[in-house]
C-alpha positions as CSV (number, residue, x, y, z in Angstrom):
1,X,0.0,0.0,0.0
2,X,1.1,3.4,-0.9
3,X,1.2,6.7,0.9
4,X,-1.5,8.8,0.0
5,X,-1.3,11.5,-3.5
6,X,-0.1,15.0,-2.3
7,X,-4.1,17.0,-1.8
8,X,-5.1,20.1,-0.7
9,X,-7.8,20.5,2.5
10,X,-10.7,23.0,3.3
11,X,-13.1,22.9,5.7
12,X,-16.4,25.0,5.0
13,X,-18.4,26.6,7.8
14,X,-21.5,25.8,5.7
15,X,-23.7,24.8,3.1
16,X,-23.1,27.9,1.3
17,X,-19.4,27.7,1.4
18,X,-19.6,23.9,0.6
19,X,-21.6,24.6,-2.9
20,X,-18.5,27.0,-3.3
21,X,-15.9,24.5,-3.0
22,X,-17.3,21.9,-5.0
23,X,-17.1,24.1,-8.1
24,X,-13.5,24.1,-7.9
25,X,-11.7,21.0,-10.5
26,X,-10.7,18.2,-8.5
27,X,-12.5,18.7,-4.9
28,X,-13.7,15.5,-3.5
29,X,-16.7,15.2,-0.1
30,X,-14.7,14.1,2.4
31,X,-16.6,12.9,5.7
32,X,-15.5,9.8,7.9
33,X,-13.1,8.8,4.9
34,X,-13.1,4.7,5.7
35,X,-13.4,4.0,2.0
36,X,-12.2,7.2,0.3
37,X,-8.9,7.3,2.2
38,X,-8.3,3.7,1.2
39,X,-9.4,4.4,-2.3
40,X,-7.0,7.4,-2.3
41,X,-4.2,5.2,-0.9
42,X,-4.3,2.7,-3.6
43,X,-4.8,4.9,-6.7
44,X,-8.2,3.4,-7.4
45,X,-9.6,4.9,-10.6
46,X,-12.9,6.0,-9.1
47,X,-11.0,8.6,-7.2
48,X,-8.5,9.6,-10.0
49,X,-10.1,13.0,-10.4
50,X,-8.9,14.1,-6.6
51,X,-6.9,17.0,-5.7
52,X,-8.6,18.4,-2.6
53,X,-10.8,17.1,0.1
54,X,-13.8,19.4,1.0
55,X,-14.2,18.4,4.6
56,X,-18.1,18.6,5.3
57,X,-17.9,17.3,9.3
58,X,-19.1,21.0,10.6
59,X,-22.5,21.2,8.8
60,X,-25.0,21.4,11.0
61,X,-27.7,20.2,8.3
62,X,-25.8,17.0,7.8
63,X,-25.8,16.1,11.5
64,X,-28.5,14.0,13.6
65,X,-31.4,12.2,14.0
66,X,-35.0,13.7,13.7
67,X,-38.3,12.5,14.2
68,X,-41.2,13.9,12.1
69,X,-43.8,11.8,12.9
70,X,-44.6,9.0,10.2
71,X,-40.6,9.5,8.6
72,X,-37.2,9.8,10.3
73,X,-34.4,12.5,9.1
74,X,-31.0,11.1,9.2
75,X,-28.6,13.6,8.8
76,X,-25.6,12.4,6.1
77,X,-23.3,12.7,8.9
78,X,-24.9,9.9,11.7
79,X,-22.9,7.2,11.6
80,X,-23.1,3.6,11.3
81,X,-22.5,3.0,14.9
82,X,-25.5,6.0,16.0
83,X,-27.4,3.9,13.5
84,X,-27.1,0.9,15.6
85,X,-27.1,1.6,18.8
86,X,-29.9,4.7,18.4
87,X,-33.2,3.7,20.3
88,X,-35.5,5.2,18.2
89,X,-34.0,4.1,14.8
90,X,-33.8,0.3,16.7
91,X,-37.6,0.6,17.4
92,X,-38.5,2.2,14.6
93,X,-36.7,0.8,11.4
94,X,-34.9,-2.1,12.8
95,X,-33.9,-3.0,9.1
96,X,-31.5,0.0,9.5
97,X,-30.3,-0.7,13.0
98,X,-29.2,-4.5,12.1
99,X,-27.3,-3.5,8.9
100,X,-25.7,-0.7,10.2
101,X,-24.4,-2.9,13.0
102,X,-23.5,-5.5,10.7
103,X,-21.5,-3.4,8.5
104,X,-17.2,-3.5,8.4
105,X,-15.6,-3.4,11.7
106,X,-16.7,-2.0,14.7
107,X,-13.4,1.1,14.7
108,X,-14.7,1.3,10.9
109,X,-18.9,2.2,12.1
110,X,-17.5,4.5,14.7
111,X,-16.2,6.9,11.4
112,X,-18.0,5.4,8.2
113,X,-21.6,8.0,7.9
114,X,-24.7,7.0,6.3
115,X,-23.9,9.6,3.1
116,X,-21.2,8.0,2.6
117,X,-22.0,4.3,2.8
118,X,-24.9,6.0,-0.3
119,X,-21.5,7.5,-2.3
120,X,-19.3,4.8,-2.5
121,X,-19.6,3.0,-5.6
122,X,-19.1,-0.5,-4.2
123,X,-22.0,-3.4,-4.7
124,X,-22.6,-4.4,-1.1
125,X,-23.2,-1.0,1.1
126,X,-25.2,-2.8,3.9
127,X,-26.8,0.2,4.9
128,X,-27.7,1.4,1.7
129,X,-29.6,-2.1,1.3
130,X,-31.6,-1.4,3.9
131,X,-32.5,2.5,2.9
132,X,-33.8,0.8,-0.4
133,X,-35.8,-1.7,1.3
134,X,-37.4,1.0,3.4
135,X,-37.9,3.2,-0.1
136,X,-35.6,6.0,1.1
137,X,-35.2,9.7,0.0
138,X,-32.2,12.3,0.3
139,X,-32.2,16.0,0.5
140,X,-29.4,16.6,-2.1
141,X,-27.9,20.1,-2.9
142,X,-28.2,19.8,-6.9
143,X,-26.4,23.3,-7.9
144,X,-27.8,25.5,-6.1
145,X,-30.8,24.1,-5.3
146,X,-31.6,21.4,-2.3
147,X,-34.6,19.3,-3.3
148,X,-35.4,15.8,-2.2
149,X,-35.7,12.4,-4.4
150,X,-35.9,9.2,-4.5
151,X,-32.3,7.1,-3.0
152,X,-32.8,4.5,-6.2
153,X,-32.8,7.5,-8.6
154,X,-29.7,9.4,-7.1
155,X,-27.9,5.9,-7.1
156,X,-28.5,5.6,-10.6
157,X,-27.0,8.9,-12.2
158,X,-24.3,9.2,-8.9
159,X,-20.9,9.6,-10.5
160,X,-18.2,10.0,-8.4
161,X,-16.1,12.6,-10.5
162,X,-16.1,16.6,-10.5
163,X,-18.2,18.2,-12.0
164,X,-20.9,15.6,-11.3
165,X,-20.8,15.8,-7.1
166,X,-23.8,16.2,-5.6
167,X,-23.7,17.0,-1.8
168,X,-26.0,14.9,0.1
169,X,-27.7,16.4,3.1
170,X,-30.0,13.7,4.6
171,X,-31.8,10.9,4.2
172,X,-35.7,10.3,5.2
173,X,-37.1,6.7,5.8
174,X,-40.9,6.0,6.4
175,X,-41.1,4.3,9.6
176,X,-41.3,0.6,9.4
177,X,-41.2,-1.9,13.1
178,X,-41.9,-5.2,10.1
179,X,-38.5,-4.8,8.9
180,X,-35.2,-7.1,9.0
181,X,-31.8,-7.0,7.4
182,X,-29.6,-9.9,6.9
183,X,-26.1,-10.7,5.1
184,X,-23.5,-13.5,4.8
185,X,-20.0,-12.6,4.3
186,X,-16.7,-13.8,4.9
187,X,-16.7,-12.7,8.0
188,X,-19.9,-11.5,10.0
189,X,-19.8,-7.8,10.8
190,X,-16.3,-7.3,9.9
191,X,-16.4,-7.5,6.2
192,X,-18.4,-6.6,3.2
193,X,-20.8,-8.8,2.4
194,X,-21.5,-11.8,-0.4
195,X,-24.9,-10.9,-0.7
196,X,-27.2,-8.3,1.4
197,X,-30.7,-8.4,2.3
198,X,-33.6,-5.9,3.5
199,X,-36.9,-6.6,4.0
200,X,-39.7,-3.9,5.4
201,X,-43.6,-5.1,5.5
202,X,-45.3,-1.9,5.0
203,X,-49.4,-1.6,5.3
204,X,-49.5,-1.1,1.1
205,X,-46.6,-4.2,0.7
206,X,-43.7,-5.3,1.0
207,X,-40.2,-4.0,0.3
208,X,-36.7,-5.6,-0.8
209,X,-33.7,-4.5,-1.4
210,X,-30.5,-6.9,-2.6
211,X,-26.6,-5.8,-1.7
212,X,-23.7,-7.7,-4.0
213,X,-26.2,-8.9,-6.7
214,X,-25.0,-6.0,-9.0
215,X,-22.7,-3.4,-9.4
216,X,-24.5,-1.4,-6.5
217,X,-27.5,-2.5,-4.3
218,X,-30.8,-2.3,-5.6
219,X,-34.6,-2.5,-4.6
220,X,-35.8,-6.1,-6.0
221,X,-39.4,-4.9,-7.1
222,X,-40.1,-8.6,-8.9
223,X,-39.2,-10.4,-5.7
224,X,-41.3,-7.9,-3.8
225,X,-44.1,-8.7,-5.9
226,X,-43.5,-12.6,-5.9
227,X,-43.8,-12.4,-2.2
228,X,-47.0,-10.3,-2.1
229,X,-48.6,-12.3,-4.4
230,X,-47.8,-15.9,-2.7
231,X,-44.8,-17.1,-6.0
232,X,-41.9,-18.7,-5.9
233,X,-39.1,-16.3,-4.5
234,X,-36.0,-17.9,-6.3
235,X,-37.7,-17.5,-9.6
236,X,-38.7,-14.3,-8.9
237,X,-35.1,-13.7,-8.2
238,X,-33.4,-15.1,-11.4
239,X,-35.7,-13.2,-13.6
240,X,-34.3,-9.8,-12.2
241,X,-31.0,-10.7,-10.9
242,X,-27.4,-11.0,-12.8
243,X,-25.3,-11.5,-9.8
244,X,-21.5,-11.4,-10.6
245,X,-19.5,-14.6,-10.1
246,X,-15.9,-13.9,-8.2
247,X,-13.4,-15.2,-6.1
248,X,-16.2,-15.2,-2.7
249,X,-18.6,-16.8,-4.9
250,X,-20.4,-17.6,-8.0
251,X,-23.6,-16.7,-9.4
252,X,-25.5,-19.5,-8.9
253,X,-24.5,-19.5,-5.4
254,X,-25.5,-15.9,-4.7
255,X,-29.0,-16.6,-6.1
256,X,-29.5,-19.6,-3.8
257,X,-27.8,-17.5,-1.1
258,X,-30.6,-14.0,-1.8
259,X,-33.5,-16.5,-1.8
260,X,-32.4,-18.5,1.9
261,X,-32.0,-14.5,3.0
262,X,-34.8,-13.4,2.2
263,X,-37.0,-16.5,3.5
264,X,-34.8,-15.6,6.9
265,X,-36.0,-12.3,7.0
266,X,-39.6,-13.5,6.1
267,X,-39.8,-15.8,8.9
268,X,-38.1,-12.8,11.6
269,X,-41.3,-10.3,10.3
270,X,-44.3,-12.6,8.7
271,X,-45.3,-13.4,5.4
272,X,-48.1,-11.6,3.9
């Protein structure tokens, strides 16, 4: 492992300040840094375009945990660990409680932040599989302008390079007690996972959302279906699914692997 490339540091005081820096060639989000540090480290193309980290830790929008009735706000900043070991988000949207405290190592959920788990462009964030489960927004600061939208969409046109940052502010869940995450990896809690599983049992259906499937995680709306309507899981599965075979395991494997998951999580909240 190499040192890191030679970069340049600010620190905004706010929003305002952060829009400002971002326009600048090269600037990079930096927040708890547990995968962009490493990326940097290692010359990993994704973060090729880096020259300056634009350290976001003192905005007060990003921070906390808010309650507004039927949704919670999770500020960008909250980490994994808060995630886990928060009462409210426990009681509340357990599916986010139990992959938060799933995910990496525990030194590793004390730094990693939710709006960063959403940014890295790896195929098994744990908590991001359980945002889409749970049918997450985010409050993102597109130019000028913050507006809210849909997690799946941002993940879908997220590219990691300048121009193309968008700063993410928070995230808003819909409450959800019927909800379960689980994972199998190498190692439990201390490495990413082989595959990823949420599942949330809302009053108008059911959610699910796949990690290591794909190049990023993603809600499974055909095995949502298949479950609401009482048919077979796996096949449900197949039809959407192109997991990638590699040196943890091979396709085949990760689709028998999603379908055992999923029943798991089935039998922890009841079937429809």
């Amino acid at each position: 492992m190499s040192d890191l490339p030679k970069l340049s540091y600010f620190r905004p005081r706010d929003v305002e300040e952060t829009i400002a820096a971002l326009a600048r060639p090269g600037t990079c989000i930096y927040a708890g840094g547990t995968d962009l540090l490493v990326a940097l480290t290692e010359r990993r193309p994704w973060v090729g375009f880096v020259r300056e980290l634009v350290d976001i830790k003192s905005l007060d929008a990003a921070k906390g945990l808010t309650d507004l009735g039927d949704r919670l706000r999770i500020g960008s900043l909250v980490t994994a660990e808060e995630l886990a070991t928060n009462a409210m988000v426990r009681r509340e949207v357990p599916v986010l409680a139990e992959a938060a405290g799933l995910t990496a190592a525990p030194a590793l959920r004390r730094r990693g932040t939710i709006g960063g788990n959403i940014t890295t462009p790896h195929p098994a964030g744990d908590v991001t599989t359980a945002l889409l489960a749970l049918a997450a927004t985010v409050e993102v600061v597109d130019g000028n302008a913050l507006r809210e939208a849909p997690l799946v969409e941002y993940i879908a046109s997220r590219v990691l390079e300048w121009p193309r940052q968008r700063l993410v502010i928070a995230v808003k869940v819909r409450k959800c007690r019927r909800s379960a995450f689980e994972k199998l990896g190498p190692r439990s809690g201390f490495s990413r996972s082989i595959v990823a599983v949420g599942v949330s049992r809302f009053g108008d259906g059911v959610g699910v959302a796949l990690g290591g499937m794909g190049d990023r995680p993603f809600p499974a709306s055909a095995t949502a279906a298949a479950i609401e309507q009482g048919r077979n899981i796996a096949a449900a599965l197949q039809y959407e699914c192109r997991p990638p075979a590699d040196e943890l395991a091979a396709s085949g494997y990760r689709l028998r692997l999603a379908d055992a998951l999923i029943g798991r999580a089935l039998t922890r909240i009841g079937r429809p």
